[in-house]
C-alpha positions in Angstrom: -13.8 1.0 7.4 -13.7 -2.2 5.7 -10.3 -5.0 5.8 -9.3 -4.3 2.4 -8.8 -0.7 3.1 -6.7 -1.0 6.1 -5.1 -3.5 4.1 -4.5 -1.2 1.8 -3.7 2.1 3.7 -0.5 -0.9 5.1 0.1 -1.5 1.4 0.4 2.3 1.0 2.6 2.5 3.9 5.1 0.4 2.6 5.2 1.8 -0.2 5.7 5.3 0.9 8.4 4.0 3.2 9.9 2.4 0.4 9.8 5.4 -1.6 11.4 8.0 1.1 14.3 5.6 0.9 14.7 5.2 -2.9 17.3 8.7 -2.7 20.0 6.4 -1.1 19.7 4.0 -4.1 19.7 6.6 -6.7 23.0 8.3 -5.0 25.1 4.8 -5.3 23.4 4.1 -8.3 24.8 7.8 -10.0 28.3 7.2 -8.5 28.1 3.5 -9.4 30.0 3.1 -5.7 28.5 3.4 -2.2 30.1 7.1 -1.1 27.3 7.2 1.8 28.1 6.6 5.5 28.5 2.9 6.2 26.0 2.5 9.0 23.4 3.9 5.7 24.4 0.7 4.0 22.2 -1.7 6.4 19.4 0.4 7.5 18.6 1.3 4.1 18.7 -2.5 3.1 16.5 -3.3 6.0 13.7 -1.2 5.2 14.1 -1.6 1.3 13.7 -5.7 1.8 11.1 -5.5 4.6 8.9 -2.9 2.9 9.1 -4.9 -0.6 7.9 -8.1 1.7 5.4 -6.5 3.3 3.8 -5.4 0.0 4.1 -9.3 -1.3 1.8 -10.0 2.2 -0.6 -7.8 1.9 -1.4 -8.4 -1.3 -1.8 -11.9 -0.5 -4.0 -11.3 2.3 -6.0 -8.7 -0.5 -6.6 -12.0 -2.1 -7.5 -14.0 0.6 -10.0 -11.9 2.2 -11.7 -11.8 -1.3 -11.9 -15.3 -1.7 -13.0 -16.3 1.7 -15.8 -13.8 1.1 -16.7 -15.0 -2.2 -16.0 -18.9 -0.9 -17.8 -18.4 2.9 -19.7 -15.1 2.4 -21.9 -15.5 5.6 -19.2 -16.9 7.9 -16.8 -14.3 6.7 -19.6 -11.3 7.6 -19.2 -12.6 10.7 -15.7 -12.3 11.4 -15.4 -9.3 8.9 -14.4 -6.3 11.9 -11.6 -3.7 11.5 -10.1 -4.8 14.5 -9.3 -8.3 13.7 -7.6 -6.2 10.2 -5.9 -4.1 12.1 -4.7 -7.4 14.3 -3.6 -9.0 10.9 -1.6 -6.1 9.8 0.6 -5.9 12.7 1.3 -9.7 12.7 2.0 -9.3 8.9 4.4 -6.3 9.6 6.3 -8.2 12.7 6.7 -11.2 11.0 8.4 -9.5 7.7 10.5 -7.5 10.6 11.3 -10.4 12.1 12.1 -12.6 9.5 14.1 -9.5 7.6 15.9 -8.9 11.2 17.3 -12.4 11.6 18.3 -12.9 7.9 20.3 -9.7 8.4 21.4 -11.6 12.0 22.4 -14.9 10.7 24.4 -13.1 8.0 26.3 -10.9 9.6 26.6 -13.6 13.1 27.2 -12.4 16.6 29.5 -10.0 16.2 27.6 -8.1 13.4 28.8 -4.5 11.8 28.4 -2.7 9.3 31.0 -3.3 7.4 30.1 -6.9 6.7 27.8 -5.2 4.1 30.4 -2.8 2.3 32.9 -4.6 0.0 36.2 -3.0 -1.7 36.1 -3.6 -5.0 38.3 -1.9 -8.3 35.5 0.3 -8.9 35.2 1.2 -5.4 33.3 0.5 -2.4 29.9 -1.1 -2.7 26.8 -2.2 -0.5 25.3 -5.9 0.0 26.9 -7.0 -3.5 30.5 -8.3 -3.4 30.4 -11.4 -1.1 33.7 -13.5 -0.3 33.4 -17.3 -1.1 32.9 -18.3 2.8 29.8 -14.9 3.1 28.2 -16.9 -0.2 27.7 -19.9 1.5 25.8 -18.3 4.3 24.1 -15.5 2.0 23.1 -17.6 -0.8 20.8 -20.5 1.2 19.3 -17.3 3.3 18.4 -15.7 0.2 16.2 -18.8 -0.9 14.9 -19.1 2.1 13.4 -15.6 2.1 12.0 -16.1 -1.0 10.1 -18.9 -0.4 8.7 -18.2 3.0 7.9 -14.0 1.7 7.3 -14.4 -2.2 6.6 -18.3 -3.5 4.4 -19.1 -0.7 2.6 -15.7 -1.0 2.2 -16.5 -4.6 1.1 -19.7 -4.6 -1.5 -18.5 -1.9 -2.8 -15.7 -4.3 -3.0 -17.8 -7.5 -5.5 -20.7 -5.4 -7.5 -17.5 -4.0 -7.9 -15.7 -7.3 -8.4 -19.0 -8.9 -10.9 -20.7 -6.8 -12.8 -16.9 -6.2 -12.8 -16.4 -10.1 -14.8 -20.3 -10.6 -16.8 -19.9 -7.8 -17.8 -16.3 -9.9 -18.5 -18.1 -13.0 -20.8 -20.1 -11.7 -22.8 -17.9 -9.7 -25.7 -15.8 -11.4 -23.3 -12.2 -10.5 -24.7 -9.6 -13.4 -21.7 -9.8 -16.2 -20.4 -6.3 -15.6 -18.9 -7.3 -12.4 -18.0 -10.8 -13.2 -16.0 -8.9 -15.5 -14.8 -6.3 -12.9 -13.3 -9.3 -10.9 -11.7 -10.7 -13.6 -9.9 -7.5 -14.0 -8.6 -7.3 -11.0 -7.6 -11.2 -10.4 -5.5 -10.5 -13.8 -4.1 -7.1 -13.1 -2.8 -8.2 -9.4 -1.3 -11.6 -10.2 0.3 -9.5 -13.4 1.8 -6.9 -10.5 2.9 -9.8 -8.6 4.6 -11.9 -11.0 6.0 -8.7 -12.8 7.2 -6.3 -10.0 8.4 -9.3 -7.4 9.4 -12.3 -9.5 12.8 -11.6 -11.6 14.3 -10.2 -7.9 13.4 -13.7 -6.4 13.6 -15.8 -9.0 17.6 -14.5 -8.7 17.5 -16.2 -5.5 16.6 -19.6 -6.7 19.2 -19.3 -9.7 21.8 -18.0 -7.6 21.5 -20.9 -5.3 21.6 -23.3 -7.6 24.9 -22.0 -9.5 26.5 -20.8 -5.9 26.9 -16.9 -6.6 25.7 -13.8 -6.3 23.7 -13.0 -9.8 25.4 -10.4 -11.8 21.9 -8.9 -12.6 20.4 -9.4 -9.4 20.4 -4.6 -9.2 18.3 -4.9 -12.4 15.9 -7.5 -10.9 15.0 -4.7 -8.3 14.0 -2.0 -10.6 10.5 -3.6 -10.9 9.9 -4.0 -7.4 10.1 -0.2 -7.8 7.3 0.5 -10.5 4.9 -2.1 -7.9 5.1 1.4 -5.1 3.8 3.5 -7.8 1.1 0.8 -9.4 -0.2 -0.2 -6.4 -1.9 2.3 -5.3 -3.5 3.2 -8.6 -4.6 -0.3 -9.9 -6.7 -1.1 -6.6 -8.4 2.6 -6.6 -9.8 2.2 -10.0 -10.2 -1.3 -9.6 -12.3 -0.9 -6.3 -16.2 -0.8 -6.6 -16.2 2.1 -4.3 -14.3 3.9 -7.0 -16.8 2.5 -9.4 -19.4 3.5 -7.6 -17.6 7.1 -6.8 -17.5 7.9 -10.5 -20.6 6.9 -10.9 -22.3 9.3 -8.5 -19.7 11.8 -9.7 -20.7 11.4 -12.7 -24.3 11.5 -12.2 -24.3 14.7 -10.3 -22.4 16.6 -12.8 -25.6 15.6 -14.8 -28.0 16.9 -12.1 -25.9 20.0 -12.1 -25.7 20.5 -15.8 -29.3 19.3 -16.1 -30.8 22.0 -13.4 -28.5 25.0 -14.9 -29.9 23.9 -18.3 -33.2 24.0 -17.2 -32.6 28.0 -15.5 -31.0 28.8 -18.7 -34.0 27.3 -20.9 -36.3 29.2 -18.7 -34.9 32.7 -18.3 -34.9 32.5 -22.1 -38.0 31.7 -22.5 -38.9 34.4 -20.1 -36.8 37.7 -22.4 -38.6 36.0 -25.2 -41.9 36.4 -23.8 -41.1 40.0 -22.3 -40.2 40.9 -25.9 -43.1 39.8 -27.9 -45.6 42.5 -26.4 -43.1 44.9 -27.4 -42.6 43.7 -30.8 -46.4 43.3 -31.3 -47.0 47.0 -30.4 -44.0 48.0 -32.3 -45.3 46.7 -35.7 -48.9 48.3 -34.7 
Protein backbone atom coordinates (compact mmCIF):
# COMPACT_ATOMS: atom_id res chain seq x y z
CA UNK A 1 0.00 0.00 0.00
CA UNK A 2 1.61 3.03 -1.10
CA UNK A 3 0.83 6.97 0.70
CA UNK A 4 -1.03 8.23 -2.11
CA UNK A 5 -3.54 5.45 -1.78
CA UNK A 6 -4.24 5.88 1.80
CA UNK A 7 -4.31 9.32 1.02
CA UNK A 8 -6.74 8.73 -1.20
CA UNK A 9 -8.99 5.96 0.40
CA UNK A 10 -9.11 9.50 3.32
CA UNK A 11 -9.96 11.62 0.23
CA UNK A 12 -12.72 9.02 -0.48
CA UNK A 13 -13.85 9.12 2.95
CA UNK A 14 -14.60 12.47 3.02
CA UNK A 15 -16.22 12.54 0.33
CA UNK A 16 -18.52 9.73 1.06
CA UNK A 17 -19.23 11.39 4.32
CA UNK A 18 -19.90 14.45 2.59
CA UNK A 19 -22.20 12.75 0.34
CA UNK A 20 -24.49 10.76 3.11
CA UNK A 21 -25.05 14.27 4.29
CA UNK A 22 -26.02 16.07 1.12
CA UNK A 23 -30.09 14.77 1.82
CA UNK A 24 -30.24 17.50 4.59
CA UNK A 25 -29.16 20.19 2.12
CA UNK A 26 -31.42 19.14 -0.62
CA UNK A 27 -34.57 19.04 2.00
CA UNK A 28 -33.91 23.00 2.93
CA UNK A 29 -32.88 23.66 -0.34
CA UNK A 30 -36.68 22.17 -1.81
CA UNK A 31 -38.55 24.02 1.01
CA UNK A 32 -36.22 27.07 0.56
CA UNK A 33 -36.52 27.05 4.76
CA UNK A 34 -34.86 24.79 7.33
CA UNK A 35 -38.14 22.57 8.39
CA UNK A 36 -35.56 19.87 10.01
CA UNK A 37 -34.97 19.51 13.76
CA UNK A 38 -32.74 22.26 15.02
CA UNK A 39 -29.99 20.22 16.63
CA UNK A 40 -29.71 18.95 12.49
CA UNK A 41 -28.72 22.45 11.76
CA UNK A 42 -25.13 22.22 13.44
CA UNK A 43 -24.14 18.67 13.02
CA UNK A 44 -24.89 18.75 9.54
CA UNK A 45 -22.67 22.05 9.14
CA UNK A 46 -19.96 20.50 11.05
CA UNK A 47 -19.33 17.58 8.95
CA UNK A 48 -20.31 19.44 5.60
CA UNK A 49 -17.27 22.15 6.46
CA UNK A 50 -14.88 19.57 8.01
CA UNK A 51 -15.25 16.98 5.19
CA UNK A 52 -14.90 19.80 2.35
CA UNK A 53 -11.45 20.82 4.42
CA UNK A 54 -10.28 17.63 4.67
CA UNK A 55 -10.56 17.15 0.94
CA UNK A 56 -8.53 20.68 0.36
CA UNK A 57 -5.66 18.78 2.79
CA UNK A 58 -5.39 15.80 1.31
CA UNK A 59 -5.03 16.94 -1.82
CA UNK A 60 -2.35 19.08 -0.80
CA UNK A 61 -0.49 16.39 0.82
CA UNK A 62 -1.31 14.32 -2.90
CA UNK A 63 0.93 17.05 -4.10
CA UNK A 64 3.42 17.17 -1.66
CA UNK A 65 4.28 13.57 -1.53
CA UNK A 66 4.73 13.84 -5.42
CA UNK A 67 6.98 16.53 -5.33
CA UNK A 68 9.19 15.49 -2.54
CA UNK A 69 9.48 12.24 -4.51
CA UNK A 70 10.30 13.82 -7.67
CA UNK A 71 12.51 16.74 -5.71
CA UNK A 72 14.29 13.99 -2.99
CA UNK A 73 13.55 10.64 -4.69
CA UNK A 74 16.08 8.56 -2.50
CA UNK A 75 15.50 10.36 0.77
CA UNK A 76 11.86 10.13 0.32
CA UNK A 77 12.15 6.00 -0.39
CA UNK A 78 13.39 6.09 2.72
CA UNK A 79 10.76 7.64 4.79
CA UNK A 80 8.03 6.34 2.13
CA UNK A 81 6.07 3.53 4.84
CA UNK A 82 2.32 3.30 5.27
CA UNK A 83 2.51 3.87 8.71
CA UNK A 84 3.93 7.30 8.73
CA UNK A 85 0.62 7.82 5.92
CA UNK A 86 -1.58 6.62 8.02
CA UNK A 87 0.11 8.96 10.93
CA UNK A 88 -0.42 11.91 8.51
CA UNK A 89 -3.92 11.21 7.87
CA UNK A 90 -5.08 11.25 11.36
CA UNK A 91 -3.19 14.60 12.16
CA UNK A 92 -4.72 15.97 8.87
CA UNK A 93 -8.34 14.79 10.08
CA UNK A 94 -7.77 16.18 13.89
CA UNK A 95 -6.58 19.24 12.84
CA UNK A 96 -9.58 20.08 10.33
CA UNK A 97 -11.86 18.72 13.49
CA UNK A 98 -10.27 20.81 15.52
CA UNK A 99 -10.00 23.79 13.83
CA UNK A 100 -13.89 23.20 12.46
CA UNK A 101 -14.80 22.50 16.31
CA UNK A 102 -13.48 25.82 17.67
CA UNK A 103 -14.69 28.04 14.79
CA UNK A 104 -18.12 26.60 15.55
CA UNK A 105 -16.91 27.35 19.51
CA UNK A 106 -15.87 30.80 19.21
CA UNK A 107 -19.13 31.54 17.27
CA UNK A 108 -21.51 30.38 19.15
CA UNK A 109 -19.33 31.36 22.83
CA UNK A 110 -19.70 29.49 26.10
CA UNK A 111 -23.00 29.14 26.30
CA UNK A 112 -23.43 27.65 22.80
CA UNK A 113 -27.00 26.06 21.29
CA UNK A 114 -28.37 25.41 18.59
CA UNK A 115 -30.32 27.98 17.94
CA UNK A 116 -27.53 30.45 17.48
CA UNK A 117 -27.46 28.74 13.96
CA UNK A 118 -31.31 29.05 12.98
CA UNK A 119 -32.55 32.54 12.15
CA UNK A 120 -36.36 33.79 11.58
CA UNK A 121 -36.66 35.30 8.65
CA UNK A 122 -40.04 36.40 6.22
CA UNK A 123 -39.47 33.38 4.33
CA UNK A 124 -39.11 31.31 7.28
CA UNK A 125 -36.61 29.77 9.42
CA UNK A 126 -33.13 29.22 8.01
CA UNK A 127 -29.69 27.56 8.93
CA UNK A 128 -26.14 29.36 9.35
CA UNK A 129 -27.36 32.29 6.96
CA UNK A 130 -29.13 35.22 8.56
CA UNK A 131 -26.53 36.71 11.08
CA UNK A 132 -27.48 39.89 13.40
CA UNK A 133 -25.07 42.83 13.00
CA UNK A 134 -23.15 41.97 16.58
CA UNK A 135 -23.02 37.57 15.12
CA UNK A 136 -21.20 39.35 11.79
CA UNK A 137 -18.59 40.75 13.59
CA UNK A 138 -17.55 37.53 15.13
CA UNK A 139 -18.61 35.24 11.97
CA UNK A 140 -17.22 37.27 9.36
CA UNK A 141 -13.18 37.53 10.71
CA UNK A 142 -13.66 33.52 11.54
CA UNK A 143 -14.69 32.93 8.21
CA UNK A 144 -11.31 34.42 6.71
CA UNK A 145 -9.50 32.85 9.03
CA UNK A 146 -10.63 29.43 8.01
CA UNK A 147 -10.03 30.09 4.64
CA UNK A 148 -6.66 30.93 4.88
CA UNK A 149 -5.33 28.42 7.26
CA UNK A 150 -7.68 25.27 5.24
CA UNK A 151 -7.87 26.63 1.54
CA UNK A 152 -5.15 29.62 0.63
CA UNK A 153 -2.42 28.02 2.42
CA UNK A 154 -3.30 24.57 0.95
CA UNK A 155 -3.27 26.25 -2.31
CA UNK A 156 -0.38 28.00 -2.33
CA UNK A 157 1.36 24.75 -1.06
CA UNK A 158 -0.06 22.74 -4.11
CA UNK A 159 0.75 25.39 -6.85
CA UNK A 160 4.92 25.39 -5.54
CA UNK A 161 4.70 21.44 -5.41
CA UNK A 162 3.07 21.03 -8.85
CA UNK A 163 5.20 23.75 -10.06
CA UNK A 164 8.63 22.91 -8.91
CA UNK A 165 7.68 18.82 -9.58
CA UNK A 166 6.52 19.74 -13.17
CA UNK A 167 10.43 21.83 -13.89
CA UNK A 168 12.17 19.43 -12.18
CA UNK A 169 10.20 16.92 -14.92
CA UNK A 170 11.15 18.95 -17.83
CA UNK A 171 14.45 18.68 -17.30
CA UNK A 172 14.97 15.27 -16.47
CA UNK A 173 15.37 12.63 -19.41
CA UNK A 174 11.47 10.94 -18.21
CA UNK A 175 10.20 9.21 -21.76
CA UNK A 176 7.53 11.99 -23.06
CA UNK A 177 4.45 9.84 -22.54
CA UNK A 178 4.74 10.30 -18.86
CA UNK A 179 6.13 13.73 -18.80
CA UNK A 180 2.91 14.17 -20.39
CA UNK A 181 0.92 12.02 -17.88
CA UNK A 182 2.20 14.41 -15.06
CA UNK A 183 1.36 17.31 -16.73
CA UNK A 184 -2.16 16.01 -16.83
CA UNK A 185 -2.53 15.47 -13.62
CA UNK A 186 -0.71 18.81 -12.19
CA UNK A 187 -3.44 20.61 -14.60
CA UNK A 188 -6.49 18.56 -13.80
CA UNK A 189 -5.93 18.88 -9.82
CA UNK A 190 -4.99 22.52 -9.48
CA UNK A 191 -8.26 22.89 -12.05
CA UNK A 192 -10.39 20.75 -9.24
CA UNK A 193 -8.97 22.92 -6.62
CA UNK A 194 -9.43 26.30 -7.89
CA UNK A 195 -12.81 25.30 -9.43
CA UNK A 196 -14.65 23.14 -6.76
CA UNK A 197 -13.06 25.14 -3.54
CA UNK A 198 -12.28 28.71 -4.57
CA UNK A 199 -15.70 30.80 -5.26
CA UNK A 200 -16.93 29.24 -1.52
CA UNK A 201 -13.68 30.91 -0.02
CA UNK A 202 -13.15 33.50 -2.06
CA UNK A 203 -16.85 34.63 -0.38
CA UNK A 204 -14.93 34.77 2.66
CA UNK A 205 -12.40 37.21 1.75
CA UNK A 206 -15.18 39.48 -0.07
CA UNK A 207 -17.50 39.24 2.70
CA UNK A 208 -14.84 40.44 5.05
CA UNK A 209 -13.89 43.08 3.38
CA UNK A 210 -17.55 44.61 2.67
CA UNK A 211 -18.71 43.34 6.46
CA UNK A 212 -21.69 40.80 5.47
CA UNK A 213 -22.75 37.80 4.82
CA UNK A 214 -22.48 37.28 0.77
CA UNK A 215 -25.91 36.93 -0.78
CA UNK A 216 -24.43 34.13 -3.07
CA UNK A 217 -22.28 32.50 -0.65
CA UNK A 218 -25.29 28.85 -1.11
CA UNK A 219 -24.20 29.03 -4.79
CA UNK A 220 -20.52 29.14 -4.04
CA UNK A 221 -21.04 25.61 -2.35
CA UNK A 222 -22.52 23.83 -5.19
CA UNK A 223 -19.05 23.22 -6.68
CA UNK A 224 -17.53 21.95 -3.65
CA UNK A 225 -20.21 19.30 -4.45
CA UNK A 226 -19.21 18.18 -8.11
CA UNK A 227 -15.23 17.95 -6.28
CA UNK A 228 -16.98 14.41 -4.07
CA UNK A 229 -17.86 13.06 -7.39
CA UNK A 230 -14.49 14.20 -9.54
CA UNK A 231 -12.28 13.21 -7.17
CA UNK A 232 -12.41 9.91 -7.11
CA UNK A 233 -12.50 9.51 -10.92
CA UNK A 234 -9.77 12.07 -12.05
CA UNK A 235 -6.98 10.40 -9.71
CA UNK A 236 -8.12 6.63 -10.91
CA UNK A 237 -7.52 7.34 -14.47
CA UNK A 238 -4.87 9.62 -13.80
CA UNK A 239 -2.91 7.00 -11.63
CA UNK A 240 -0.15 4.88 -13.41
CA UNK A 241 -1.49 1.87 -11.75
CA UNK A 242 -4.67 2.48 -13.73
CA UNK A 243 -2.38 2.98 -16.67
CA UNK A 244 -0.72 0.22 -16.19
CA UNK A 245 -4.14 -1.82 -15.25
CA UNK A 246 -5.58 -1.08 -18.71
CA UNK A 247 -2.72 -1.91 -20.15
CA UNK A 248 -2.50 -5.56 -18.95
CA UNK A 249 -6.35 -5.55 -19.35
CA UNK A 250 -5.92 -4.77 -22.40
CA UNK A 251 -3.24 -7.00 -23.41
CA UNK A 252 -4.88 -10.02 -22.07
CA UNK A 253 -8.01 -9.58 -23.90
CA UNK A 254 -5.48 -9.95 -26.77
CA UNK A 255 -3.91 -13.18 -25.42
CA UNK A 256 -7.47 -14.34 -25.01
CA UNK A 257 -8.72 -13.30 -28.38
CA UNK A 258 -5.37 -14.30 -29.92
CA UNK A 259 -5.40 -18.09 -28.35
CA UNK A 260 -9.35 -18.65 -29.27
CA UNK A 261 -8.36 -17.38 -32.80
CA UNK A 262 -5.74 -19.68 -33.08
CA UNK A 263 -8.39 -22.97 -31.85
CA UNK A 264 -10.71 -21.53 -34.23
CA UNK A 265 -8.06 -21.28 -37.23
CA UNK A 266 -7.13 -24.79 -36.39
CA UNK A 267 -10.28 -26.76 -35.91
CA UNK A 268 -10.93 -25.29 -39.38
CA UNK A 269 -8.31 -26.27 -40.81
CA UNK A 270 -8.79 -29.62 -39.34
CA UNK A 271 -12.92 -30.19 -41.09
CA UNK A 272 -11.14 -28.92 -44.06
CA UNK A 273 -8.66 -31.59 -44.13
CA UNK A 274 -11.24 -34.34 -42.97
CA UNK A 275 -13.22 -33.26 -45.99
CA UNK A 276 -10.89 -33.36 -48.81
CA UNK A 277 -10.43 -37.23 -48.77
CA UNK A 278 -14.00 -37.33 -49.05
CA UNK A 279 -14.38 -34.96 -51.82
CA UNK A 280 -11.44 -36.61 -53.65
CA UNK A 281 -13.18 -40.06 -53.62
CA UNK A 282 -16.43 -38.54 -54.28
CA UNK A 283 -15.33 -37.06 -57.69
CA UNK A 284 -13.48 -40.66 -58.44
Amino acid sequence: MTPNLIYMINLCISDLVFILFLPIKIIETSTNQWTLPAILCPIYNFFHFSTIYASVCFLTVVSIGRYLGTAFPITYQMYKKPKYSCYVSLALWAFVIFHVSLVFFIETGLNSSAAYFLSTTPNGTECYESFTTEQLKVVVPVRLELSIVLFFLPLSITTFCYIHCLQILMRSQMHVSKKKRAIKVAITTMTLFIACFAPYNISHVIGYATFENIWWRREALLPSTCNAFLDPLVFYFLSSATDKGFLHFWKSLQQKYGSVQRKFSAAFVKDVQKQKPQIFTTSL
